[in-house]
ChimeraX commands (.cxc) that place a marker at each C-alpha (Angstrom):
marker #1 position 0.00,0.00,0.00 radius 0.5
marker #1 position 0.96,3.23,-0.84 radius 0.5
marker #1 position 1.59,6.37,1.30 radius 0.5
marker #1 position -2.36,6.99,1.31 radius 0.5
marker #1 position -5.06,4.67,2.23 radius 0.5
marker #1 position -7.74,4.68,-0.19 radius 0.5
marker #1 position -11.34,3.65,2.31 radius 0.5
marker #1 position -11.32,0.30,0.03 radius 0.5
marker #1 position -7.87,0.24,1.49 radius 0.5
marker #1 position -9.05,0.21,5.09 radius 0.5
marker #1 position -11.52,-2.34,4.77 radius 0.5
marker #1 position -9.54,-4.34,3.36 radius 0.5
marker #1 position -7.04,-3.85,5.99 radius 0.5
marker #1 position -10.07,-4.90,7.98 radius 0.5
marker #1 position -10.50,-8.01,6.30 radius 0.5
marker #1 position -6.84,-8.67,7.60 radius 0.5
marker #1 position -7.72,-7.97,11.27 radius 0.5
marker #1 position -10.22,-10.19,11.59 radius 0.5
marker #1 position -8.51,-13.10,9.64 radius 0.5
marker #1 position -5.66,-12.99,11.98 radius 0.5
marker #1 position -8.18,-12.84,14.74 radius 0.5
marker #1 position -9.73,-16.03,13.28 radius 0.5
marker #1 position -5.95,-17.93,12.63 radius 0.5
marker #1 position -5.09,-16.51,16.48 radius 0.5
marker #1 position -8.97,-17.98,18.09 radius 0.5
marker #1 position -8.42,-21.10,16.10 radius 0.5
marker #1 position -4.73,-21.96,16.84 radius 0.5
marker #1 position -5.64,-21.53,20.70 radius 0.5
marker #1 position -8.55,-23.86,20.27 radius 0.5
marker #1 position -5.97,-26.53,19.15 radius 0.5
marker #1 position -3.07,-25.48,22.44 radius 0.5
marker #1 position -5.87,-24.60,25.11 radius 0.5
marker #1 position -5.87,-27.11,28.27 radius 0.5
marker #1 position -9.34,-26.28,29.33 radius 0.5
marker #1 position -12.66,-26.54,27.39 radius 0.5
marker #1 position -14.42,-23.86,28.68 radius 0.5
marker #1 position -11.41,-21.62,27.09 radius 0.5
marker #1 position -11.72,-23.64,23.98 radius 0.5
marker #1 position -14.85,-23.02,23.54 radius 0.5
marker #1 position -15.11,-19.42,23.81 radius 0.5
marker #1 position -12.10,-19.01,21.59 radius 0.5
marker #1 position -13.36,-21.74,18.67 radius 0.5
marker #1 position -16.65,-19.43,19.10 radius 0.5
marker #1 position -14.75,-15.89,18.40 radius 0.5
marker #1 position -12.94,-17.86,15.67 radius 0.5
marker #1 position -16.07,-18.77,14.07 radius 0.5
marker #1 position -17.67,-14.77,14.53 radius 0.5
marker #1 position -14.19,-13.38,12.51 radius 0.5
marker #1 position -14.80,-15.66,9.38 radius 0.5
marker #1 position -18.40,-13.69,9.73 radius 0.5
marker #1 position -16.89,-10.34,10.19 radius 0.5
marker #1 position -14.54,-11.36,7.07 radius 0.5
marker #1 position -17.94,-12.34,4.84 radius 0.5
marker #1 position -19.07,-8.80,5.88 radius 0.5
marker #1 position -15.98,-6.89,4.85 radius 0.5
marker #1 position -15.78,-8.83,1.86 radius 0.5
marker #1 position -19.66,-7.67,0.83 radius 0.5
marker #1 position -18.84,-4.16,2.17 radius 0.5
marker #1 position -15.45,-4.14,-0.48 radius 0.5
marker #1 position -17.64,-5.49,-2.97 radius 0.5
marker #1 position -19.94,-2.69,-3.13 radius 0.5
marker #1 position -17.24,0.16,-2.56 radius 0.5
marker #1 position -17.62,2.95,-4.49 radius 0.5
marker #1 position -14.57,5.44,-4.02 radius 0.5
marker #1 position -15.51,7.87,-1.19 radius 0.5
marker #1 position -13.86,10.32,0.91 radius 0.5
marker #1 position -14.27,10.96,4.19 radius 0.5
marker #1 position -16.28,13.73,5.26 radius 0.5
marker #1 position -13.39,15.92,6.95 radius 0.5
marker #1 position -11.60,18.94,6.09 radius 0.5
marker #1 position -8.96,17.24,5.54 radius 0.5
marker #1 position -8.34,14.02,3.78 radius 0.5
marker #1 position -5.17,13.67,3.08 radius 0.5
marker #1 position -4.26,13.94,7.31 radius 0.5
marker #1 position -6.96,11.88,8.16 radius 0.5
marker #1 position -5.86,8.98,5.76 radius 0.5
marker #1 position -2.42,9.41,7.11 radius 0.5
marker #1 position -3.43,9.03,10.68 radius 0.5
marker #1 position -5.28,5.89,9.50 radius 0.5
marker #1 position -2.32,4.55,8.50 radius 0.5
marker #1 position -0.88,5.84,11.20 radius 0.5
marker #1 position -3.24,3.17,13.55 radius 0.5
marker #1 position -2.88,0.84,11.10 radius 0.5
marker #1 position 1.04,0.32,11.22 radius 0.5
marker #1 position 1.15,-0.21,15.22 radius 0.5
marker #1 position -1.51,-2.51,15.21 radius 0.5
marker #1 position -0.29,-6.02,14.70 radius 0.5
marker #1 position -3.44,-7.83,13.47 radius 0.5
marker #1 position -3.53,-6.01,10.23 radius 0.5
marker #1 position 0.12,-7.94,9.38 radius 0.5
marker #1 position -0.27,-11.02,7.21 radius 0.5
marker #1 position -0.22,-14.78,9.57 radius 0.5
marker #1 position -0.04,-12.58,12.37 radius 0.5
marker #1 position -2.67,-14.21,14.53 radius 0.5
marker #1 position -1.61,-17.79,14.33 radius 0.5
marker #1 position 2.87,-16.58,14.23 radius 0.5
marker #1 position 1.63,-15.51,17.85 radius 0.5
marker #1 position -0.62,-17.82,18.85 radius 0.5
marker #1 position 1.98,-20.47,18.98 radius 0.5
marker #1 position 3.97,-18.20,21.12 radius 0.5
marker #1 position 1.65,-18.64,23.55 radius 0.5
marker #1 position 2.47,-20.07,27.16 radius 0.5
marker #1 position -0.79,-20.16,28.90 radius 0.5
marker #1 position -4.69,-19.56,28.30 radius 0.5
marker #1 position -4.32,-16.68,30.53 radius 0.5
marker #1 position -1.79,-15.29,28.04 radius 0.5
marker #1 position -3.96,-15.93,25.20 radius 0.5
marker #1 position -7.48,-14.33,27.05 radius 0.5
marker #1 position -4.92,-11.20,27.75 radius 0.5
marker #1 position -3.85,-10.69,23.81 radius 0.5
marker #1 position -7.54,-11.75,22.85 radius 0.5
marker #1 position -8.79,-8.74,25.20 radius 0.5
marker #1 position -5.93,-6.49,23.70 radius 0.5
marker #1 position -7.03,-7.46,20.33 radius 0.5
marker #1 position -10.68,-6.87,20.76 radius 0.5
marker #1 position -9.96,-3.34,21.70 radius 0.5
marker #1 position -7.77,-2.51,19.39 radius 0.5
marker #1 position -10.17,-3.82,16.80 radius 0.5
marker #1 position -12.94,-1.58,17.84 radius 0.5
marker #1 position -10.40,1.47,17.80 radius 0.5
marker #1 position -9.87,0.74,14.48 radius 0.5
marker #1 position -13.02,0.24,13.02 radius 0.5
marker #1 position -14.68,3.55,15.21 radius 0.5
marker #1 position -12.15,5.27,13.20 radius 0.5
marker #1 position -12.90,3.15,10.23 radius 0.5
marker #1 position -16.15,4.35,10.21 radius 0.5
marker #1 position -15.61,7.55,9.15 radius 0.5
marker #1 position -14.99,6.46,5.52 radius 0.5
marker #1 position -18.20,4.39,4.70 radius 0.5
marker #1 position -21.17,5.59,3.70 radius 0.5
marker #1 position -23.73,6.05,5.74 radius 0.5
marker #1 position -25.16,2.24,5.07 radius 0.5
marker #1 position -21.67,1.09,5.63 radius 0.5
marker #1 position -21.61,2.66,8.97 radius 0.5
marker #1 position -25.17,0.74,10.17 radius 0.5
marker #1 position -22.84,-2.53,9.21 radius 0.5
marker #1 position -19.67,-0.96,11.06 radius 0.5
marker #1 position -21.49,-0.47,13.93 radius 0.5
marker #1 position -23.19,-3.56,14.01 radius 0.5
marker #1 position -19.53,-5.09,13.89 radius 0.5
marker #1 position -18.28,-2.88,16.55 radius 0.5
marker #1 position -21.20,-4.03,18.90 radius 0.5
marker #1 position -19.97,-8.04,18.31 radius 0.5
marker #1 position -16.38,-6.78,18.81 radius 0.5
marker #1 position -17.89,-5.28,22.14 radius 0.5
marker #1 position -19.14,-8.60,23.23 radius 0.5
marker #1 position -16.42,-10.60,22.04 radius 0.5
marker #1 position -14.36,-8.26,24.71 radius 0.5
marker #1 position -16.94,-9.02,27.52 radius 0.5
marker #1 position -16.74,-12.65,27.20 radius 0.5
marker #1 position -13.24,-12.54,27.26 radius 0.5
marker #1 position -13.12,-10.49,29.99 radius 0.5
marker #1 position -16.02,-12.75,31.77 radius 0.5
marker #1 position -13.74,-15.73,31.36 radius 0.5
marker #1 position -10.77,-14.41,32.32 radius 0.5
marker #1 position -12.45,-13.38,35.60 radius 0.5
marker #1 position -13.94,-17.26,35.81 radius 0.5
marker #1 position -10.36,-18.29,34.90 radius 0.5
marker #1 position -8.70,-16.16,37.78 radius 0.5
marker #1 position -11.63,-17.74,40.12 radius 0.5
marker #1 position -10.79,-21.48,39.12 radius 0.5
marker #1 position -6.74,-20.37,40.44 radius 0.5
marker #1 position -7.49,-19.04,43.33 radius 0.5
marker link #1:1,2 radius 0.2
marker link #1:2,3 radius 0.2
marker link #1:3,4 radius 0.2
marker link #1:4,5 radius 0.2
marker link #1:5,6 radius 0.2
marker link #1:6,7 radius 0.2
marker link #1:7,8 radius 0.2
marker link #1:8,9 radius 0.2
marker link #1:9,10 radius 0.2
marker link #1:10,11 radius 0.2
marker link #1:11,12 radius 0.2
marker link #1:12,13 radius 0.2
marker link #1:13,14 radius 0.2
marker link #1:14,15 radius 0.2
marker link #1:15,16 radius 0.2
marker link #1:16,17 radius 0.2
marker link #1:17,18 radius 0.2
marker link #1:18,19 radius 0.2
marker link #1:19,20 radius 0.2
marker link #1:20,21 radius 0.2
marker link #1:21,22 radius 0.2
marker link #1:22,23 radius 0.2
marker link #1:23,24 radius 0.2
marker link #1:24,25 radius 0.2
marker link #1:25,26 radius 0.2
marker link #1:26,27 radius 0.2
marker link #1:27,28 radius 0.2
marker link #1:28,29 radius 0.2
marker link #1:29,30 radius 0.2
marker link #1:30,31 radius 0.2
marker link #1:31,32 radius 0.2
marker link #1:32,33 radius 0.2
marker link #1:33,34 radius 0.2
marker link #1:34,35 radius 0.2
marker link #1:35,36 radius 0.2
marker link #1:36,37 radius 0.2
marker link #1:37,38 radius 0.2
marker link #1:38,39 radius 0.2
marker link #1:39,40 radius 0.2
marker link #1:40,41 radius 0.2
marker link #1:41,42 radius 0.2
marker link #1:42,43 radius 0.2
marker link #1:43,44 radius 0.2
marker link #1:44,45 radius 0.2
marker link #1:45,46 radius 0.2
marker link #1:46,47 radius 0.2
marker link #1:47,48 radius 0.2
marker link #1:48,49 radius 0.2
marker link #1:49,50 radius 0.2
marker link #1:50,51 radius 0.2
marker link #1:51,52 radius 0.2
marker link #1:52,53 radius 0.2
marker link #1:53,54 radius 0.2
marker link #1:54,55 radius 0.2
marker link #1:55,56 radius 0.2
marker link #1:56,57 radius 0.2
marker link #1:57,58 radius 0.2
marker link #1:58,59 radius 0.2
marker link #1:59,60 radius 0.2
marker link #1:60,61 radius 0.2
marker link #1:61,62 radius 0.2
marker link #1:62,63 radius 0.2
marker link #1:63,64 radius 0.2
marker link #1:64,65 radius 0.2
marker link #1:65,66 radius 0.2
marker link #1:66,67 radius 0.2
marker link #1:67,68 radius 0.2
marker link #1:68,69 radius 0.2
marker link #1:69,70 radius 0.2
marker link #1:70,71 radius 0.2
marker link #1:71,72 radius 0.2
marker link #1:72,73 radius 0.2
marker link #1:73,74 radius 0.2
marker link #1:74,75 radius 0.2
marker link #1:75,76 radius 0.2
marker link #1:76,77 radius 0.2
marker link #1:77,78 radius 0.2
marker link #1:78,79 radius 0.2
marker link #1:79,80 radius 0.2
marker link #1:80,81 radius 0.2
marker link #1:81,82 radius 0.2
marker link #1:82,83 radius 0.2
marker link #1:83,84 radius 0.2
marker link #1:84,85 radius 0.2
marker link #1:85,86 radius 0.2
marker link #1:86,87 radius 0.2
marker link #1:87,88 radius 0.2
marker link #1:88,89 radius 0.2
marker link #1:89,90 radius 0.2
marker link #1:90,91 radius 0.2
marker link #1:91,92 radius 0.2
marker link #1:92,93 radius 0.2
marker link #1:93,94 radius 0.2
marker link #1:94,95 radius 0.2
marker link #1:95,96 radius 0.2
marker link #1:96,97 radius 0.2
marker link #1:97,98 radius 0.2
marker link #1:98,99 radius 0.2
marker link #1:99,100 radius 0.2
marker link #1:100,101 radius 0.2
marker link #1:101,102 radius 0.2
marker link #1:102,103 radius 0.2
marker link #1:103,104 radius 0.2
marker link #1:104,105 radius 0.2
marker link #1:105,106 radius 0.2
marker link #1:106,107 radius 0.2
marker link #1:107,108 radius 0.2
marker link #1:108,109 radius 0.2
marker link #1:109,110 radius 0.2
marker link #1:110,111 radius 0.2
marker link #1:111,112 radius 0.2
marker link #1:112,113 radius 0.2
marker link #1:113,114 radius 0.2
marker link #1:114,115 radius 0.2
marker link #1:115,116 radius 0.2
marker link #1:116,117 radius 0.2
marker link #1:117,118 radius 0.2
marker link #1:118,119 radius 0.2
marker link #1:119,120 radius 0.2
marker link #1:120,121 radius 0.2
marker link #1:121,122 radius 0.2
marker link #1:122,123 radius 0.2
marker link #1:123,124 radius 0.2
marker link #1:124,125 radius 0.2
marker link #1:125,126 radius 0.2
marker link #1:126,127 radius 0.2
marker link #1:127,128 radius 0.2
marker link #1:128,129 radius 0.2
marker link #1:129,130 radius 0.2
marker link #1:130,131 radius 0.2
marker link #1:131,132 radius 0.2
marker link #1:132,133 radius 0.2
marker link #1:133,134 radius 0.2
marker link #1:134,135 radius 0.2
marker link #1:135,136 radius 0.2
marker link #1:136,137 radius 0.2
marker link #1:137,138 radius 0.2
marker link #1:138,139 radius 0.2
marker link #1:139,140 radius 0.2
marker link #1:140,141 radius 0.2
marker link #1:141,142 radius 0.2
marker link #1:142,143 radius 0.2
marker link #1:143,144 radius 0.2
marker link #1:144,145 radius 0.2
marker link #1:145,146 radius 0.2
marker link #1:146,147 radius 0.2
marker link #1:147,148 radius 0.2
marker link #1:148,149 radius 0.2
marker link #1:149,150 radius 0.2
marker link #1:150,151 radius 0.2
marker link #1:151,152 radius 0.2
marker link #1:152,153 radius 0.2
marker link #1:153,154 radius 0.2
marker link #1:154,155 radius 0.2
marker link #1:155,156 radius 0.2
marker link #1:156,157 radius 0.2
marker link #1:157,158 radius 0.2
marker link #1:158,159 radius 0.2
marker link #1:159,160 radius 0.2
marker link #1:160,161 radius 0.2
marker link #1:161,162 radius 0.2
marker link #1:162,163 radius 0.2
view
């Protein structure tokens, strides 16, 4: 990608994020020790390949559009600004760290980390769909959402089961 993100650009740099997020849910699935952490993560693994379906339709109906700021040019540039210091929009990401993974605990921390970063992203992202786009952005920011309460919910079960 160039110096400029084009908004067909960011979505697809969403399409990225949540495959990562899919390779990272579903290579836990495979190292977890207990099922209830399994299952959480296979079902967060399973809500990314939706999230990818979505960005996928949203690309497929892009028209070029710019965002409605004074400023363009700035605003694409601090896109790529979030973009480059977040590490789920780098190819095999999500599964190069999952199997760096020590512990579930370790792997409900990043999953938090990722969820928010996700929805800082795509707030942002926002701003570059049309308005239609935006009703499916925020519908994906509200899953993100509880994606980040159930993996906060388990890691507060998880810090129960070792105390």
């Amino acid at each position: 990608m160039g110096e400029d993100f084009s908004a067909s650009e960011i979505v697809q740099i969403g399409i990225q994020i949540e495959k990562n997020g899919k390779d990272f849910y579903t290579t836990i699935t495979e190292f977890s020790q207990r099922d209830k952490v399994k299952e959480v993560f296979q079902f967060l693994a399973t809500e990314e390949e939706k999230h990818i379906k979505i960005f996928s339709d949203i690309l497929s109906g892009f028209e070029e559009y710019e965002p409605s700021t004074a400023y363009p040019d700035e605003y694409f540039a601090y896109l790529k600004a979030l973009s480059d210091t977040y590490i789920f929009t780098k190819e095999n990401k999500g599964k190069d760290i999952a199997q760096k993974i020590k512990d579930d605990i370790q792997a409900i921390d990043l999953g938090i980390g990722f969820e928010k970063d996700s929805i800082l992203f795509y707030l942002e992202m926002k701003n570059l769909i049309w308005e239609e786009g935006q009703k499916i952005i925020d519908q994906l920011i509200e899953e993100e959402r509880g994606h980040l309460r159930k993996l906060l919910e388990i890691k507060k079960g998880f810090e129960m089961w070792n105390d």
